[in-house]
C-alpha positions as CSV (number, residue, x, y, z in Angstrom):
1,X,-165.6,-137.9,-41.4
2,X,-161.5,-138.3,-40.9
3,X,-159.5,-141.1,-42.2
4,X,-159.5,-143.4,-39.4
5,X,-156.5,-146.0,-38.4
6,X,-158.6,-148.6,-36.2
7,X,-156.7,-150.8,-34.1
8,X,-157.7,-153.9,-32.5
9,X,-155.7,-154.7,-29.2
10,X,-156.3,-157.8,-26.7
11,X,-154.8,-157.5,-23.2
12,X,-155.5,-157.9,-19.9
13,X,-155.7,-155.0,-17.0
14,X,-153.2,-157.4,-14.8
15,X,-150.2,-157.8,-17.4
16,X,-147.1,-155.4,-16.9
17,X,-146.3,-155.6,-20.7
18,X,-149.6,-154.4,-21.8
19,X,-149.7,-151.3,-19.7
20,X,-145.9,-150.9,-21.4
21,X,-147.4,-151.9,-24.7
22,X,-150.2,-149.6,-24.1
23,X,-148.0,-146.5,-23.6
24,X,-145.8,-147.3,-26.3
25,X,-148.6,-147.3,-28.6
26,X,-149.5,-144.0,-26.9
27,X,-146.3,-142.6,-27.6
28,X,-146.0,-143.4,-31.4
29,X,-149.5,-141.2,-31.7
30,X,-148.5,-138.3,-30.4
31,X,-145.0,-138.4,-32.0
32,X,-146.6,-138.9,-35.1
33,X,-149.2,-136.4,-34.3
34,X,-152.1,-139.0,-35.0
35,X,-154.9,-138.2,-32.3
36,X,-157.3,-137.6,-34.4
37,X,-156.7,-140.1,-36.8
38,X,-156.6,-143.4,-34.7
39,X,-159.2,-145.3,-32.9
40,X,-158.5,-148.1,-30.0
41,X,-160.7,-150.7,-29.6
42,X,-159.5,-152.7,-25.8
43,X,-160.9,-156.6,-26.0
44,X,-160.5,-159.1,-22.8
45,X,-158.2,-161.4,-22.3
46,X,-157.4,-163.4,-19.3
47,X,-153.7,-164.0,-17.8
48,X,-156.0,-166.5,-14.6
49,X,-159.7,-167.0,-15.7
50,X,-159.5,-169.2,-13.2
51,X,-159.0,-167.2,-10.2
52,X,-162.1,-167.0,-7.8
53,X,-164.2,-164.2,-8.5
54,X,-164.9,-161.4,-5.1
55,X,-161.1,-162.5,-3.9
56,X,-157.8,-160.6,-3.7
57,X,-154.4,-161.9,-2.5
58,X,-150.9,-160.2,-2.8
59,X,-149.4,-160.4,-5.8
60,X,-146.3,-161.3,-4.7
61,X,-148.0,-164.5,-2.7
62,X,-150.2,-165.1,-5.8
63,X,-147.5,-165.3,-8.0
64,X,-144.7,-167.1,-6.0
65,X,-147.3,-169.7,-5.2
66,X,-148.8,-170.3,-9.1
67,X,-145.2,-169.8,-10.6
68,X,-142.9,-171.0,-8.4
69,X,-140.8,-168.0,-7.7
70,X,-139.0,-167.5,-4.2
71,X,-139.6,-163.9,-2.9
72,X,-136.1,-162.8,-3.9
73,X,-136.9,-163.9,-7.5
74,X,-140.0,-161.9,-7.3
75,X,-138.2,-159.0,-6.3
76,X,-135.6,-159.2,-9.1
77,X,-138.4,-159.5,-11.2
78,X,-140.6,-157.0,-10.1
79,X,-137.4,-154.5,-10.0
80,X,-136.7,-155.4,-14.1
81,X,-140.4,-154.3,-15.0
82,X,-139.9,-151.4,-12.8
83,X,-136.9,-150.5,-14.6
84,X,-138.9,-151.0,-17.7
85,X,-141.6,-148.9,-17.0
86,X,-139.8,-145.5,-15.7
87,X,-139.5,-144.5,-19.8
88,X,-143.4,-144.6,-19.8
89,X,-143.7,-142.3,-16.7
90,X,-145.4,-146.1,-15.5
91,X,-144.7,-146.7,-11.6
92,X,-144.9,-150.3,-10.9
93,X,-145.7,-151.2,-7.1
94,X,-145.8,-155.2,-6.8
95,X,-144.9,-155.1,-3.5
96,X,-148.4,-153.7,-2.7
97,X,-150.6,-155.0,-5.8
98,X,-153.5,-157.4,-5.5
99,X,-154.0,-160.0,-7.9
100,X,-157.8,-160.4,-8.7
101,X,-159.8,-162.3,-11.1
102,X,-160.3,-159.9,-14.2
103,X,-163.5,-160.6,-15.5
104,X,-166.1,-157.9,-13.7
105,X,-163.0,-155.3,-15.1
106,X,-163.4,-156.5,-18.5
107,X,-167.4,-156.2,-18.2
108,X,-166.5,-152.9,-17.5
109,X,-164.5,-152.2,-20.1
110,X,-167.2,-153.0,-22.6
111,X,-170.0,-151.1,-21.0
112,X,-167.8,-147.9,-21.2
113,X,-167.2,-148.4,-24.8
114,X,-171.1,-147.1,-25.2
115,X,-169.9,-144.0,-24.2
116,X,-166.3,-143.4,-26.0
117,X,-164.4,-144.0,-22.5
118,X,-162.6,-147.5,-23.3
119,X,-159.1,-146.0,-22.9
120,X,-159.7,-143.8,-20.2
121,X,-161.1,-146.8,-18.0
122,X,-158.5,-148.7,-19.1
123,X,-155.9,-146.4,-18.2
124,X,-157.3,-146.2,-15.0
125,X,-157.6,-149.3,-13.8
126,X,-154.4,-150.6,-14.8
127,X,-153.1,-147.1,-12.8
128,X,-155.0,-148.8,-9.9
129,X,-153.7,-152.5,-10.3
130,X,-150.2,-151.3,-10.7
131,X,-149.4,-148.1,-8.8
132,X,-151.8,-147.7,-6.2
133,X,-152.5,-151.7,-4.8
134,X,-156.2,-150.9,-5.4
135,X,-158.4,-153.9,-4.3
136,X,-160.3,-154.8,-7.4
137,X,-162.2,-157.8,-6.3
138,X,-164.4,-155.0,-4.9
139,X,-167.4,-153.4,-6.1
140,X,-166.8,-150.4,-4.8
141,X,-163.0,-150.5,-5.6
142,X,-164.2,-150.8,-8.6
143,X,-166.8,-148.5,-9.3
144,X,-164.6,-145.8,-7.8
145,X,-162.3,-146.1,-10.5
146,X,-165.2,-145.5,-12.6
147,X,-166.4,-142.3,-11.3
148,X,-162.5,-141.0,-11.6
149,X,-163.5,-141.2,-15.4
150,X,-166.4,-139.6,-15.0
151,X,-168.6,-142.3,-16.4
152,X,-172.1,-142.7,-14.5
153,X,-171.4,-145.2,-11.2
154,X,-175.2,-145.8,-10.9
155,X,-175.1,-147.3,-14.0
156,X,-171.5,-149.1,-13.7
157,X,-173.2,-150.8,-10.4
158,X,-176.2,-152.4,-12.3
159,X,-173.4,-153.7,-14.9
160,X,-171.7,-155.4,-11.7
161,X,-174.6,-156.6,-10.3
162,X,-176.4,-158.3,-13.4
163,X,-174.5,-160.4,-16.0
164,X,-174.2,-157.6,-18.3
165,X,-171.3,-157.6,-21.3
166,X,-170.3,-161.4,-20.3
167,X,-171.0,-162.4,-23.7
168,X,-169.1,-159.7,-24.9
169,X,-165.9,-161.0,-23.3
170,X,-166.8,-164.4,-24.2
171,X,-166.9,-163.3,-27.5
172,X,-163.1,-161.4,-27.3
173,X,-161.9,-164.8,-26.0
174,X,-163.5,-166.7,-28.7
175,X,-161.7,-164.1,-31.4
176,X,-158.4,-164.1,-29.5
177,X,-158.7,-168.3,-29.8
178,X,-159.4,-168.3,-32.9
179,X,-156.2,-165.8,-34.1
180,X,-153.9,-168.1,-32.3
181,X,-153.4,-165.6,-29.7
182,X,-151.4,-167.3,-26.9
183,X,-150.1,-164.3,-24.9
184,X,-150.6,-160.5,-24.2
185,X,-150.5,-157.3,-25.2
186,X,-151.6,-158.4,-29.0
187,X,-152.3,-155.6,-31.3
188,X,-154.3,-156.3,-34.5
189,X,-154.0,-153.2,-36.9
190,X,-156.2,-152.4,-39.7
191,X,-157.0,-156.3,-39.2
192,X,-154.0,-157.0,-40.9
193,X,-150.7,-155.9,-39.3
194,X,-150.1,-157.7,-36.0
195,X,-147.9,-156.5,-33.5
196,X,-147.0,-159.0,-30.9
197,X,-146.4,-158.1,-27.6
198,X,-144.7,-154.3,-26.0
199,X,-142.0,-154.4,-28.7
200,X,-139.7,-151.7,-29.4
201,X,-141.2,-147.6,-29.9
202,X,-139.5,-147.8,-33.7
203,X,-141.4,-150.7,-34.2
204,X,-144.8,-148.9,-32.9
205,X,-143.9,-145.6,-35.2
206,X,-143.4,-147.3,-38.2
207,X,-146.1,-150.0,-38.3
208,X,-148.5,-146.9,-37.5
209,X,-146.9,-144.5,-40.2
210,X,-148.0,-147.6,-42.5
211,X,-151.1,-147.7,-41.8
212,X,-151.8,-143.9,-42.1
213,X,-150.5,-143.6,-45.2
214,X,-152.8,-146.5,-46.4
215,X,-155.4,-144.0,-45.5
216,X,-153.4,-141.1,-47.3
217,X,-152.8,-138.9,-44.4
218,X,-148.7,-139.7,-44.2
219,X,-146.0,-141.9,-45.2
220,X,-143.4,-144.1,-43.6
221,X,-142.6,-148.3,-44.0
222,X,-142.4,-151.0,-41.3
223,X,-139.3,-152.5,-39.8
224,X,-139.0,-156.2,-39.0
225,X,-140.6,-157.7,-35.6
226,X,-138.4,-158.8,-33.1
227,X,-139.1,-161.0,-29.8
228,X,-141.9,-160.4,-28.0
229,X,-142.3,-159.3,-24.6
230,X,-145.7,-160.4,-23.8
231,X,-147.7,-162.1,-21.0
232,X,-148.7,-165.8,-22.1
233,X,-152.0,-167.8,-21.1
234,X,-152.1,-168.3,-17.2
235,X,-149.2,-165.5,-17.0
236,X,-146.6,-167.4,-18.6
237,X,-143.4,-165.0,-19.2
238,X,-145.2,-162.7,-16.8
């Protein structure tokens, strides 16, 4: 069996920085040529538990209602994050998201981990939330994000349509309470080398060449953190 890096990462499919953070993360693999050698596991965390469940409203109304924000401050906003994500081939479409509440996603997330397709999904959805205005409060929004990965809709459907995996994202916000963890993306490396937030690609390369070379498969030292860009409990700084 390989040396493995495994690393722990809490986000949710709704936060701009954690599809950054997620990419960036991506990005120091492949430069450092680590595929093979690094396993992801995704664990739920929710930016608006709160949210009704089966319901989807602009984000831009959603967000300008819960935060405050006048449309022209949304739009500044949402063109910084765009700006943002262009490195990360990542095209961010506020002006035609839905916000949703996150929890059937998350179910989701842990049911495809039984078949080795966490990141895929992942990828996915957040494709969906941010580029294509996808309506996610849907079931079958939902389940035809599923079948884009390949994994068996049938199944996905009973997951939805029982209480499946609830516990298991209970038990990710439990963990993410417990390690303090007050915003999102939050990367948990080797269980001992945290990463707070979609900081910068150096950062991400040398934290990783750290932890392979704990596993003897290559060399390199960490720099400093510097300030997180993250999105807090209830989508603060988000």
């Amino acid at each position: 069996m390989k040396h493995t890096v495994h690393i722990d990462v809490w986000s949710d499919i709704v936060c701009p920085f954690c599809y950054i953070g997620k990419k960036k993360l991506e990005r120091a693999i492949e430069k450092l040529g680590a595929q093979e050698h690094v396993h992801i596991e995704w664990h739920s965390f929710q930016l608006d538990p709160h949210m009704p469940r089966h319901l989807a409203v602009p984000t831009v109304t959603h967000l300008c209602k819960t935060k405050g924000w006048t449309p022209a401050q949304f739009a500044e906003i949402s063109r910084q994050l765009q700006q943002m994500g262009l490195p990360y081939s990542i095209q961010f479409r506020f002006d035609q998201a839905l916000s949703f509440n996150t929890r059937d996603a998350h179910r989701l997330l842990h049911w495809s981990k039984t078949y080795g397709a966490q990141n895929a999904l992942q990828e996915a959805l957040m494709r969906a939330y941010f580029t294509e205005g996808k309506n996610l409060a849907e079931t079958e929004q939902l389940l035809a994000i599923v079948a884009q990965t390949a994994l068996p809709v049938a199944e996905a459907r009973a997951v939805l349509e029982s209480e499946a995996y609830e516990e298991a994202v209970e038990e990710d916000l439990y963990q993410a309470r417990m390690l303090g963890i007050q915003g999102v993306p939050f990367f948990l490396i080797e269980e001992k080398v945290v990463i707070a937030g979609a900081q910068k690609d150096l950062l991400f390369e040398q934290v990783l060449k750290t932890a392979l070379q704990s596993k003897n498969i290559t060399t390199g030292m960490a720099s400093p953190a510097t300030k997180p860009a993250q999105c807090g409990i209830d989508g603060k700084n988000c």
